[in-house]
C-alpha positions, 0 to 999 in steps of 0.5 A: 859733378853736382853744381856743374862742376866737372874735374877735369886733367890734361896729362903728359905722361913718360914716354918712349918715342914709338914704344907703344907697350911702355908708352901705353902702361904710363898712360895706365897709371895717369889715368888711376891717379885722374880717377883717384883726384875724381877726374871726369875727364882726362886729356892725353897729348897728341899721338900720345900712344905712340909718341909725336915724333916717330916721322915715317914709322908712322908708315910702317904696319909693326907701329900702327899694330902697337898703337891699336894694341894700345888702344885696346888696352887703354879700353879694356882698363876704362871699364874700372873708371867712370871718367872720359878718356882723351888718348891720340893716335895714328889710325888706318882707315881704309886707304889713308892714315890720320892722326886721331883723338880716341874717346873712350868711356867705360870700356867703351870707344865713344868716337874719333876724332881726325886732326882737321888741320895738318901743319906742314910748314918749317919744322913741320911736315904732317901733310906727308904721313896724315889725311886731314880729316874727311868732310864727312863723319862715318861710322867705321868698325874697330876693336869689334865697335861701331864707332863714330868716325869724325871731326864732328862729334859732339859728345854729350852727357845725359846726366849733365847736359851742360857738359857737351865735349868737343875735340880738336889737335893741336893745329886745329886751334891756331889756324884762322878758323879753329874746329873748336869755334864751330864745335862751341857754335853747335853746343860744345861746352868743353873742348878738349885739345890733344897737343904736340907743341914744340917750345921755342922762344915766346911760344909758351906766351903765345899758346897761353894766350891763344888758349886763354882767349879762345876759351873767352870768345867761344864761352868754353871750358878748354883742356889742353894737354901737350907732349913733352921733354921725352919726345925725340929731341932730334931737332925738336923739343917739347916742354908738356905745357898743360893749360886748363882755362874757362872763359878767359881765365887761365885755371891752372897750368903746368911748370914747364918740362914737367910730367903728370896730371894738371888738375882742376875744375871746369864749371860747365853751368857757369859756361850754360848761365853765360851764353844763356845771358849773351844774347849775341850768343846764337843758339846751338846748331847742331846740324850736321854734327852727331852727337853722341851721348853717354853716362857718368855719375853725378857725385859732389866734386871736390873743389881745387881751383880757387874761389876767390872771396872777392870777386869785384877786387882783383888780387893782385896789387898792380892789376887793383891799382889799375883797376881802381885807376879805369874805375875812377876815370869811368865815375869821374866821366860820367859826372864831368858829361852831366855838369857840363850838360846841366850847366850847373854852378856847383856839385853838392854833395853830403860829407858824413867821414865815411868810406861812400861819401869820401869816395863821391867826392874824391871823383867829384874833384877829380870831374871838376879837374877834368872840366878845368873848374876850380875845386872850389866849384865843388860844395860839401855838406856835413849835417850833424845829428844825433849819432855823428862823432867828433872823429867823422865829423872831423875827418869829414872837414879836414878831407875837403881842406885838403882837396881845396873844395867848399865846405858848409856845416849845416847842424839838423838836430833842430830841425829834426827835433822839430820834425818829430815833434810835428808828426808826434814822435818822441825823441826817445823812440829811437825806431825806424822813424827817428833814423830816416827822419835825419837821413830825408832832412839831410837830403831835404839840405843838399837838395834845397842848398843844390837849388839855392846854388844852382847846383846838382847833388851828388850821390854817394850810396854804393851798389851793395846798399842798393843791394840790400836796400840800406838806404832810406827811402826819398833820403841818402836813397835819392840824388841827381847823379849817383857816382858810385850806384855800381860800386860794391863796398868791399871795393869802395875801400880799396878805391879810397886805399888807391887813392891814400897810397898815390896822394901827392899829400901826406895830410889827405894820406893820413885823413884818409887811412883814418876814414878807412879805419872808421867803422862803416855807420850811418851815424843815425843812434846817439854815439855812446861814450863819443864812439860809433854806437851803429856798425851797420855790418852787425844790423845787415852782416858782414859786406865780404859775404853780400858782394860774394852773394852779390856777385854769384847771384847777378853774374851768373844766376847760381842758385842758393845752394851752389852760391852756399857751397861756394861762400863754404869754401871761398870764406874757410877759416873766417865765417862758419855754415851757420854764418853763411847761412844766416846772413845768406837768408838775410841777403835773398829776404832783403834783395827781393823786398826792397826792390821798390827803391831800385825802381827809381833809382838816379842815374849814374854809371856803370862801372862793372859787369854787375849793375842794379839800373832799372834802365840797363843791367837789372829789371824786376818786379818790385812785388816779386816773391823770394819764397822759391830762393828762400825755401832753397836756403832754409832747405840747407840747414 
């Protein structure tokens, strides 16, 4: 559980409808394989002990016996596993009968859970054998414990306090006031549901839906565990639809009529870091709840669920396409608001033949459009230097063909020749000073022809290079209005790929893919033979792992360890620990001393749930010290 990673299974084990003795060994041997995968929690369904669908042997004294029987067995056998242990069913408590959750641990019966909510509508009739659960929890001796008896139980682990487990039944979520929504109000983390959900036509749609959605809303872990196809079939069938999600991602689910364990990772300090961040999240109210607190060892959980790389561009192609379409619509409005506000003539923007600048102007047209303005309206720039290539500088002009739009040529070498000179810097000396030399004359150009056509230029530095602080100061660092300021590079290029792949235009298509093809540079060292002689990647690292950190680090405040472990398994099989390890010191050193340009940055829009504006998503101190973040990266070689 280091991390806050909690294994987790939701299980639909064989079963003999009101045969307690069988029903209970097959629970036995799903709880050794949950041990075995290192489950610390596992989730049986509804009346799993005895089955769901015993109707009125639910009454009878010889069924109750079994399933304490059961019970007592499920307990004994806990003692060999250190892992919570969700099992349902039929409990007789003084007078009256319900339909309860047990959680066990170790030996040890940690509380029950009564059903709140008993369905007694169409093809169900609980309201006839159970009493919904009372308004207040007691305490109730049984299988010689003193166990919390209630649907407020909250049970708490010791050693990982973002791991609070809250139980519901079945109905209990789809009522219009689910018990999980107050559980997560008073500190549940995790919700486990033991299920009976029969299977009728779009029902499976619905129930995932509803899982996926109230994970989302409640900030939770949700484990859902159904009964299956070996219930009475009388006139019901169930299908064992397992569902494990956490804040609106569905993390796995079972095949329908299948039987076994679900498995997967719940990552509880995620859930902590997210309500911690929402401050429309109110804090814990824990009154009249009681919490009970247990103990499980905190040992490295051996991940299953799937890290994905990429988490600023969806995997599936249909979902990036529209995507990639809300993003471009975002930028595209944002911009459109400003020229009209500013009432300018004309949107200035630099055009180098690379991934950003092809991206700006992709949505400065796409603004001007919105605006019915001509694309004329719309001026690119391209300014020479000493490192530009015959391929950028070509691609550059043919893109603005292509889209119709202005285009001058503005050759700086002279000028930046002269510049050096002035401040007595030898042309040879191609340091720090010769590269930003040419990137503050380019924008000195844009910002000067930006006046002279009473117009706004337009910034195309993305958020990864704001990140990392890739950009010169009062140069490419500076604009009147940054379109892409919240889009990450490894997106940028599926935004230009969007773009290539619905083009009306096979020649904007073909000039396109050729950008894409172009290694990323900012084209600031004499080309060597007539190639790209600076990748930024080989100077910064690989932009696949600075938008993984990125994202880990802006999202949800992990640590470098965990960001470490994660980057480990998202990238295996393309980047080794020493790799991971280098360019993640590289990101936290840069992040921290470059602070200072993010300060002031131009205004543009949000587009993502990560954003650097000093005047929204990011405010920090530009003196702030990396040493605690750096220490923590140097402590992992």
């Amino acid at each position: 559980m280091n991390h806050g990673f909690v294994k987790v299974a939701a299980a639909t084990p064989s079963l003999r409808v009101a045969d307690c003795v069988y029903n209970t060994d097959q629970m036995l041997s799903l709880m050794e394989n949950a041990a075995q995968s290192g489950a610390r929690l596992l989730v049986f369904p509804e009346l799993s002990i005895t089955g769901y669908t015993c109707g009125d042997l639910f009454l009878q004294r010889a069924l109750l016996e079994g399933a304490l029987a059961g019970l007592d067995k499920l307990l004994q056998s806990s003692r060999n596993y250190d892992m919570l242990i969700v099992a349902g069913l039929p409990m007789a408590v003084e007078t009256k009968l319900y339909n309860v959750a047990a959680v066990c641990l170790r030996g040890r019966l940690l509380g029950l859970v009564p059903k709140a909510n008993l369905p007694t509508y169409n093809e169900f009739y609980e309201g006839r054998l159970f009493t919904a659960a009372p308004a207040q929890g007691r305490v109730i001796s049984l299988l010689g414990q003193e166990v919390p008896f209630g649907a407020d139980l909250i049970f708490c682990c010791n050693q990982l306090p973002a791991f609070r487990l809250g139980v519901e039944i079945c109905e209990d979520l789809w009522v219009p006031q689910p018990r999980s929504s107050a559980l997560a109000l008073a500190g549940a983390t995790v919700i486990a549901n033991p299920s009976a959900s029969n299977e009728t036509i779009g029902k499976a749609d619905y129930r995932r839906q509803l899982v996926q959605s109230q994970s989302a809303r409640l900030v939770t872990g949700y484990v859902y565990a159904d009964a299956g196809a070996d219930e009475s079939t009388t006139d019901l069938v169930f299908s064992g639809h397992n569902l494990i999600a956490e804040n609106g991602t569905l993390l796995a689910q079972s095949e329908p009529f299948s039987q076994g364990l679900l498995l997967s990772e719940l990552d509880v300090d995620r859930l902590e870091e997210e309500r911690r961040r929402q401050s429309t999240y109110p804090a814990a109210d824990t009154q009249g709840y009681t919490l009970v607190p247990f103990d499980l060892p905190l040992e490295q959980t051996m991940l299953t669920r799937r890290i994905d790389p990429y988490p600023f561009v969806p995997e599936d192609a249909q979902c990036r396409a529209q995507r990639c379409e809300s993003i471009f619509a975002i930028q595209a409005a944002g911009l459109k608001k400003r020229i009209a506000h500013t009432h300018c003539q004309r949107a200035v923007i630099g055009i180098s033949g690379g991934l950003d600048s092809c991206l700006a102007l992709l949505v400065t047209v796409r603004a001007m459009d919105l605006l019915g303005r001509p694309r004329s309206d719309v001026l690119a720039v391209t300014m020479p230097c000493f490192g530009t290539t015959r391929r950028t500088r070509s691609n550059a002009e043919l893109l603005c063909q292509e889209l119709g739009v202005g285009f001058d040529c503005v050759d700086i070498s002279e000028a930046v020749r002269r510049h050096l000179a002035d401040i007595g810097r030898s042309e040879q000396q191609q340091d720090t000073t010769y590269e930003n030399a040419q990137a503050r004359e380019r924008t000195q150009v844009l910002m000067d022809i930006a006046n002279r056509e009473n117009g706004l230029v337009i910034g195309t530095g993305d958020l990864s290079e704001l990140a990392l602080g890739w950009a010169t100061y009062n140069g490419d660092h500076m604009s009147m209005y940054g379109v892409n300021a919240s889009i990450p590079k490894t997106l940028v290029r599926h935004m230009v790929r969007y773009v290539a792949d619905t083009a009306d235009s096979r020649q904007l298509s073909a000039v396109l893919d050729d950008i894409l093809n172009t290694p990323v540079s900012p084209e600031l060292l004499p080309a060597q033979d007539g190639e790209i002689a600076q990748k930024t990647e080989d100077i910064v690292g690989p932009y696949a792992l600075h938008d993984f950190f990125l994202y880990y680090m802006m999202r949800f405040g992990f640590s470098p360890r965990k960001i470490y472990r994660m980057a480990l398994i998202a990238f295996r099989g393309e980047y080794g620990s020493d790799t991971v390890l280098t360019w993640l010191r590289t990101f936290y050193r840069r992040f921290f001393s470059q602070q200072f340009k993010r300060s002031c940055l131009p205004d543009g829009p949000k587009v993502g749930s990560v954003a650097l504006s000093p005047r929204g998503d990011w405010r920090m101190p530009s003196d702030a010290s990396a040493a605690l973040w750096l220490a923590e990266v140097d402590a992992l070689k």
